[in-house]
N, C-alpha and C positions, 0 to 999 in steps of 0.2 A: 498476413496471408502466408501461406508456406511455401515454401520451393517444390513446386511439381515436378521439376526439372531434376531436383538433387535428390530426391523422394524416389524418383523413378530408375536413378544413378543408383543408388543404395540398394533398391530391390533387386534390380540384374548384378551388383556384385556380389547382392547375397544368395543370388542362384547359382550364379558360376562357381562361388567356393565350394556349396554345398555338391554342385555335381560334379566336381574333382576330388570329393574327398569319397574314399574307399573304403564303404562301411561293413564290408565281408569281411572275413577273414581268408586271406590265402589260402587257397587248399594243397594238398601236398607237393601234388605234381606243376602245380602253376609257381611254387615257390622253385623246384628244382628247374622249372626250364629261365624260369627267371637268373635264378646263378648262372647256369649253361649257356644262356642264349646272351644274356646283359651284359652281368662282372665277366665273365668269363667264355668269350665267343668261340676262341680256337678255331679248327679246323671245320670246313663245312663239310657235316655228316647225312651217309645215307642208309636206313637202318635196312639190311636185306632179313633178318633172322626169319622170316616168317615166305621165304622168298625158297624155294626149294628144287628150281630150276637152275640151265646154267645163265652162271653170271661169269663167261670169262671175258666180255663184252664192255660190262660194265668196270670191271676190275680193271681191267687194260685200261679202258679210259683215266679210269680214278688215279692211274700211278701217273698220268701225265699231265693231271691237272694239281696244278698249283693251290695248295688252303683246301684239299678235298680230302677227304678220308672214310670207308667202307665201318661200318659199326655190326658186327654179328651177334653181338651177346644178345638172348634175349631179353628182354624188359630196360632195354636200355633206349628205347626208341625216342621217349621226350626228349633226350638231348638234339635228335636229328630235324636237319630242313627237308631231306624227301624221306618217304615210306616206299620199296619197293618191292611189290609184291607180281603172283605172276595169274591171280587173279581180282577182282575189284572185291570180293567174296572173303578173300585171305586178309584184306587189312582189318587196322582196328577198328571196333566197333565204333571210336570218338577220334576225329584227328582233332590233334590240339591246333589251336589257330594260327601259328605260326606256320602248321607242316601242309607240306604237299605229297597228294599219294599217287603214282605213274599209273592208276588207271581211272576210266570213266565207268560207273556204273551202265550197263547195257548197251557198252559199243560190239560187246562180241556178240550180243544175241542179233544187234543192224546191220553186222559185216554176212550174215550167214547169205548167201545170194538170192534166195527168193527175199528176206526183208528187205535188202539192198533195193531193187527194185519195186517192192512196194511204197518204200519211201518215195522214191526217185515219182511212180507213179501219182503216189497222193500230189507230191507237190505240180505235177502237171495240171493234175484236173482242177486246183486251185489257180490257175493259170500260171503260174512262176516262171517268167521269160528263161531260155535255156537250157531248155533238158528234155526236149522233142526227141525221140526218137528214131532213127534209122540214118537215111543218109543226111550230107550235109552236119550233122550236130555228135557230138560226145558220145551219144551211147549208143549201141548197136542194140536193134531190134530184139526184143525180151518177151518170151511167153514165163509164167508162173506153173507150173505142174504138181499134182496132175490138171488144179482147174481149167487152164487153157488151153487142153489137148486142143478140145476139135478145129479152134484158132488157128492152132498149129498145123494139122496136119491139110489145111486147107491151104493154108501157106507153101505148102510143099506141093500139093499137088496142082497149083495154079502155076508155079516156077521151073514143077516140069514138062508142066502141058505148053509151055510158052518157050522152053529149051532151052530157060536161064539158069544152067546147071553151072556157073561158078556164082552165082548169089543165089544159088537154091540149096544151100549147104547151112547145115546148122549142129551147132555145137552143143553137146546136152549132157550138164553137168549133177550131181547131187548138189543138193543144196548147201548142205552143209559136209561139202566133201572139202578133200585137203591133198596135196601134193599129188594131183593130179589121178584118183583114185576114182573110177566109176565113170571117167570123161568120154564120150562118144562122138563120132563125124556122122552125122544121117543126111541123105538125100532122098531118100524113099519113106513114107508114111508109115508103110510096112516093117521097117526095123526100129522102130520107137518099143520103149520094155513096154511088155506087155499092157491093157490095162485095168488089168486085174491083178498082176501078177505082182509078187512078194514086191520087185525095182519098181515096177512103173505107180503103185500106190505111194510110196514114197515123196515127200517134197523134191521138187527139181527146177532147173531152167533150162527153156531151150535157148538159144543169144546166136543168130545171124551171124554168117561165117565171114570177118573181116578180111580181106582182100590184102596183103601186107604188103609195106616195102620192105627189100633184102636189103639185105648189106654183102654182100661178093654171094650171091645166093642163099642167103641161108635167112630162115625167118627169123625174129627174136623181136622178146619185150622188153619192158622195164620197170624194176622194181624200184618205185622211187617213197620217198618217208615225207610224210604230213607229220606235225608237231600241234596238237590242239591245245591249248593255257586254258581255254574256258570255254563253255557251252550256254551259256547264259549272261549277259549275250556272246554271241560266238568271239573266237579268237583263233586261229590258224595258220600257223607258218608253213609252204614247201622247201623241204632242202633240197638245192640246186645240182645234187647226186646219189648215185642211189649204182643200181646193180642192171645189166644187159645181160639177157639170158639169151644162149642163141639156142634155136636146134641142131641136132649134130647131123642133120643128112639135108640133102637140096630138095630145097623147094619145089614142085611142082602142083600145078591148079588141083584142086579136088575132083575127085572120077572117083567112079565106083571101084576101079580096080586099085587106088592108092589111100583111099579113108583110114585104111589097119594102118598105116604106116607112123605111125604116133612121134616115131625122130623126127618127121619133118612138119608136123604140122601144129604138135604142142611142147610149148616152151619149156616147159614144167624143168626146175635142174633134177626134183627125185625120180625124174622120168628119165633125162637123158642122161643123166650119170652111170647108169647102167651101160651105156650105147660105148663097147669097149674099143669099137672100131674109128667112133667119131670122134666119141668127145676127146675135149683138149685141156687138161688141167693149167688152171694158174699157179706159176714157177716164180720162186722169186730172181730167176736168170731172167724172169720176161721185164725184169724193172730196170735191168743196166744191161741188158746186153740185145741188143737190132739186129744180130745175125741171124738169132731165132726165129724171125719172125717168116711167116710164108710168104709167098708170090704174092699173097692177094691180100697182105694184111693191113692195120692203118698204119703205115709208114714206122714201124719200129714203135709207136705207144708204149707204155708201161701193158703189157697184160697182151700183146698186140696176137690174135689169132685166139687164144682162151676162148673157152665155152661159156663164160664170166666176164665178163669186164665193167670198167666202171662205165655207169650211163653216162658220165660228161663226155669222154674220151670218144665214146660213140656219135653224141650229138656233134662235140666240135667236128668230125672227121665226115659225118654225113653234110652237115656245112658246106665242108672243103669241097668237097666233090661235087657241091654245087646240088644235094636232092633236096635240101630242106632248109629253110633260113632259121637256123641254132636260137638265137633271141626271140623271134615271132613262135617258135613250138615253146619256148619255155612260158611264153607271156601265155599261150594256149593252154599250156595243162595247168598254170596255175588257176586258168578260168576254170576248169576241169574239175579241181580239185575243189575249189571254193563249191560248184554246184551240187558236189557229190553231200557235200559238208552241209551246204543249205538245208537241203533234202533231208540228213540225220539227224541236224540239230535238236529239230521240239521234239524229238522223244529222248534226246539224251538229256534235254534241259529240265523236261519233268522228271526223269527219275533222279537228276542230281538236284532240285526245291524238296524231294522227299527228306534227303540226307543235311542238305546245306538248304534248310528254310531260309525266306526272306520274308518281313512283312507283307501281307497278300496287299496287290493292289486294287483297286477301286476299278471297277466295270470301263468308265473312262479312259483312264491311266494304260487297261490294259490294252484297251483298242487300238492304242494312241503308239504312233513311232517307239520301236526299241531304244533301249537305252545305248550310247554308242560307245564307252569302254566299261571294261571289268574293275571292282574294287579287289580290296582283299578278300573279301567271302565268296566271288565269285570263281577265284584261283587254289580252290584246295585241291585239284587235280588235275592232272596233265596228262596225254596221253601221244603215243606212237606208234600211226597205224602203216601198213602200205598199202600204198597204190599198185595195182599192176593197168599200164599203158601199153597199148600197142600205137605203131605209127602206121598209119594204112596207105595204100599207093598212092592215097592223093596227099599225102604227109602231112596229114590231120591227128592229133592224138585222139583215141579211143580206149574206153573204158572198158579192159577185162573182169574186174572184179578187185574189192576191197580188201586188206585180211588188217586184222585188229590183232594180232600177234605175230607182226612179222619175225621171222629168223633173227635171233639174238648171238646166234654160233658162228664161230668164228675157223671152224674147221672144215678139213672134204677128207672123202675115202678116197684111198690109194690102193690100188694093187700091189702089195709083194711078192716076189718069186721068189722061191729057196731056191739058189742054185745048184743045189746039193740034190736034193730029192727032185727038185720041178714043182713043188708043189705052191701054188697061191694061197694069197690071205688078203683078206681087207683091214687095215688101220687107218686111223684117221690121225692127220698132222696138221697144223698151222694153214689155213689158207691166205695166201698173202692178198691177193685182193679183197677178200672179205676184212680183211685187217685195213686197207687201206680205206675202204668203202664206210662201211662200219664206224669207223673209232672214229673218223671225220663228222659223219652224222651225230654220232654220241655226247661228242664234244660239245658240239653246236647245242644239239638238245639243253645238259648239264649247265652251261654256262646260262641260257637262256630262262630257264626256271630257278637257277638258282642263284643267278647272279643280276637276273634282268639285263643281259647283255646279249645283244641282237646281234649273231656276227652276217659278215655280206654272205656267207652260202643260205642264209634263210632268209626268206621272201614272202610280208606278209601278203595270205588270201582272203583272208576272213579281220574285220578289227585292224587291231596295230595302225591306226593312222589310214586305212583302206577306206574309200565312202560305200557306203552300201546303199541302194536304188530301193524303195520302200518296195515297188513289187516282188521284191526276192522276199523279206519277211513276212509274207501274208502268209503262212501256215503258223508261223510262229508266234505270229498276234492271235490267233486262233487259241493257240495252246493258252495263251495267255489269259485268257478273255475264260479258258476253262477252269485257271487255277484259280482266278479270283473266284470262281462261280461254285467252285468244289474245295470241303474242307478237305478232302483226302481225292488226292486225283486216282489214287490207285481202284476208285472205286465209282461205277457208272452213272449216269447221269437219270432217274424218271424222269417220267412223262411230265408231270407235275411240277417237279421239277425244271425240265427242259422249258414249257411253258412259263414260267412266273421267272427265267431268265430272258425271253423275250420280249414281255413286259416290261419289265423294269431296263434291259437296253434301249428301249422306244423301237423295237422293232415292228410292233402291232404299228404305230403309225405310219407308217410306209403305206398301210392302206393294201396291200397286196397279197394278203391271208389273215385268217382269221383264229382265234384258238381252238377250234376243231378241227385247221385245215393243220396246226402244228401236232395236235397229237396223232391223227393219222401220220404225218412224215415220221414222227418219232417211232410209231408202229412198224411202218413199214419197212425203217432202216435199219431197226434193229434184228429183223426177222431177219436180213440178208447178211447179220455177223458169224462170222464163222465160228463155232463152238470153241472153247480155246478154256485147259485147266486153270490155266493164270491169269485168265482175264473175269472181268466180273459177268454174273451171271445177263443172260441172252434179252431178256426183258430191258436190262438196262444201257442207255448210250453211253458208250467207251470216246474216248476223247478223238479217235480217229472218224468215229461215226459222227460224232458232231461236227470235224471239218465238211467232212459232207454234207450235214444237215446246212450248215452256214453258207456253203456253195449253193444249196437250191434256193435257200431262199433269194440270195444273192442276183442268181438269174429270171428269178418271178420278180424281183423288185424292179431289177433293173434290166428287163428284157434286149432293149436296144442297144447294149452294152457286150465286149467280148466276157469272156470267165474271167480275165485278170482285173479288168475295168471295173466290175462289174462287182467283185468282192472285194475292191480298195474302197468303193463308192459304200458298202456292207459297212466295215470296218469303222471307217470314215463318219459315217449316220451312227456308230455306237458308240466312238470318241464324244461327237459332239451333246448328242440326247440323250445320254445313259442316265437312268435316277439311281446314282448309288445309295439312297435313301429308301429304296423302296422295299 
């Protein structure tokens, strides 16, 4: 008789040799980063050549990290571990698998403020605990424009017929506006842009006027940095500093007679820098000398009176004074931050499966709990967005808006006088807080992608050892549940289609619609998509239409059930019953 045993010992040795032997030949570039990265490791590089912005950010940082070194030459990039570029559009066509590239494919198209809010919203009506808006929660009250004029202007006129005129204020910004360009204070129905008119067609938001707390009078927010490693599944650190913008004039409640007064009511610094009477530049005398500082400032700080200072400096000191407890706001906005991130994740996660494929999973698999750390192919990019937080009077953090390219500069404008003639100038010189604020952040970032070293200013939100609550990933199993179902997600779903995926989930057993009753739903959701050049054509379901379609069914199946209940039980029934065979 033979040995089974030794028989079966011999064939798995003779699989493992064979799959360790390397039957390619090396291609050019995989031989050179082999020398570069193997025999020859040197200095960890970051290729900017392709990067056409300023980098005096980065460069600052690089001379004070130890093993780092800046790479310009063009085509020299495979030697490096990050690609920095100053859009996702600018890198190479292939990163090699070693490298990391500092953006995400279509974070800038989510940070714009109407998607922002769309996100925010899908993931509600999916039920996703946390992100209700108005009082009590994170985000302040959001219309979409122009769709949700009349929303709106019903809102306003029910707040002044009731003579709630300090929360019948609302802030109404461009969509995709920047440095505070286009921002208006309305109380009155009647001064919203026109709606016909060249502004009021326009994308916009209106967002509920947050009631603020001061700090010795004066409003001000906070620019604080999210660090995302991965998108699939998620990974997100907050740095525990960031930037206080104040306004440069005193605060007073909103009235009709003070709306124009834009010093005191928005943050913006390319707004108040102009304010030649208020603002107050950061000196680097404000970092060793307390005599500077005014009657009313935090006790001598570094920066202490600035129109700028660092967010810690601010929290520690609002602390002290007893308005806010410093550890409970920070545990807050990293809740804050995680929600916002919930919210962006499945559409940043689909368009990074277009570039960094992974084996499609199985209808099941895709139902079925996220996966809960990233590998390597999950980490070929990293990104660094800001937050802007306000703290409102009940010392609650809230949500002004994302930006996906925060300020990388490291300078401010100064006024010059020629004493000679009288005549003024504006140049810009070194700002020291942003140097201090900044390089801090940077460091942290650098070291954490490219050294996988966690320092104590970042705090994982998302991942990193964080438990995540399955009802936060229910839009996400959705996406998920679309990519197995679509060999190209970028393209919509038929009728036909849609149907012979319900099927084969076992969703027809549930007993609770029929396939007549699905291609009408598919009908009729799709007729309420909004035309869009880059989306696929209007006949077919787009991957957001389908979170929806999966939410109705969701609530006919399971009537008795809230929307979050109700679409985990959805999910749940397509984990267990799916025929991936069919």
């Amino acid at each position: 008789m033979p040995d089974l045993a030794a028989i079966r010992d011999a064939v798995a040795a003779r699989k493992a040799m064979l799959a360790e032997q390397d039957t390619e030949e090396p291609s050019a570039t995989a031989k050179a980063v082999a020398r570069w990265c193997v025999k020859r490791p040197g200095p960890k590089r970051v290729y900017t050549a392709k990067h056409s912005g300023n980098l005096d950010l980065l460069r600052r940082t690089l001379d004070e990290l130890d093993g780092w070194q800046e790479e310009k030459k063009d085509g020299q990039g495979y030697k490096c571990r990050l690609v920095w570029v100053a859009s996702a559009g600018d890198g190479p066509k292939e990163l090699l698998r070693h490298q990391m590239m500092n953006k995400f494919e279509g974070m800038a198209s989510l940070a714009d403020k109407a998607e922002t809010e769309r996100c925010l919203q899908r993931a509600r009506d999916a039920g996703v605990p946390g992100l209700g808006p108005g009082a009590g929660s994170y985000f302040p009250r959001t219309w979409i424009l122009p769709g949700g004029r009349g929303e709106l202007v019903e809102y306003l006129k029910r707040k002044r017929l009731k003579g709630y005129q300090k929360h019948g204020t609302i802030i109404y910004k461009p969509a995709s506006g920047m440095q505070g360009t286009g921002i208006m204070l309305i109380q009155h129905e009647g001064n919203l842009p026109t709606e016909s008119g060249h502004v009021g067609r326009k994308a916009a938001v209106a967002q509920a006027y947050i009631p603020p707390l001061l700090y010795d009078g004066l409003k001000f927010d906070l620019r604080l940095y999210v660090v995302v490693t991965s998108v699939d599944p998620l990974e997100a650190y907050l740095h525990r500093e960031g930037l206080a913008r104040f306004c440069t004039e005193p605060y007073k409640t909103p009235s009709a007679k003070n709306l124009h007064r834009c010093y005191a009511h928005l943050t913006n610094y390319s707004l108040n820098k102009y304010n030649k009477e208020g603002y107050v530049l950061a000196t680097d005398s404000q970092t060793d000398d307390s005599s500077n500082k005014s009657e009313s400032s935090d006790d001598g700080r570094p920066f202490a009176g600035a129109s700028k200072r660092p967010a810690s400096h601010v929290i520690d000191e609002l602390d002290v004074r007893g308005l806010i407890d410093g550890e409970e706001f920070w545990e807050r906005t990293e809740d804050l931050a995680a929600c916002v991130l919930r919210a962006m994740q499945p559409d940043l996660a689909l368009r990074y499966r277009r570039n960094f494929p992974r084996e499609r999973e199985s209808l099941s698999d895709a139902a079925g709990p996220n996966r809960s750390a990233p590998d390597l192919d999950d980490r070929r990019c990293f990104h660094v967005i800001g937050l802007d937080v306000m703290i409102d009077e009940k010392a609650q953090p809230r949500l002004i808006e994302v930006n996906s390219s925060p300020s990388l500069a490291l300078d401010q404008e100064v006024e010059v006088v020629n004493e000679e003639t009288g005549e003024s100038r504006v140049r810009k010189q070194v700002s020291p807080v942003d140097v201090a604020v900044k390089v801090r952040v940077m460091r942290s970032v650098l070291r954490l992608v490219g050294d996988r070293t966690l320092e104590s200013d970042l705090r994982p939100i998302c991942g990193g050892g964080k438990e995540e609550a399955e009802e936060w990933t229910l839009v996400d199993r959705c996406r998920r549940l679309f990519a197995a179902v679509q060999v190209d997600t970028s393209k919509g779903m038929s009728a036909a289609h849609y149907v012979r995926f319900c099927r084969n989930a076992g969703l027809l057993d549930l007993g609770a619609f029929a396939k007549a009753d699905l291609e009408i739903m598919h009908t009729q959701l799709c007729a309420q998509q909004e035309w869009r050049a880059n989306e696929p054509a209007q006949k077919l379901m787009r991957w957001t239409t389908f979170v929806r379609a999966l939410q109705q069914l969701a609530t006919r199946a399971f009537p008795d059930q809230d929307v979050g209940a109700a679409f985990g039980r959805l999910l749940d029934h397509v984990h267990r019953n799916a025929d991936d065979g069919g």
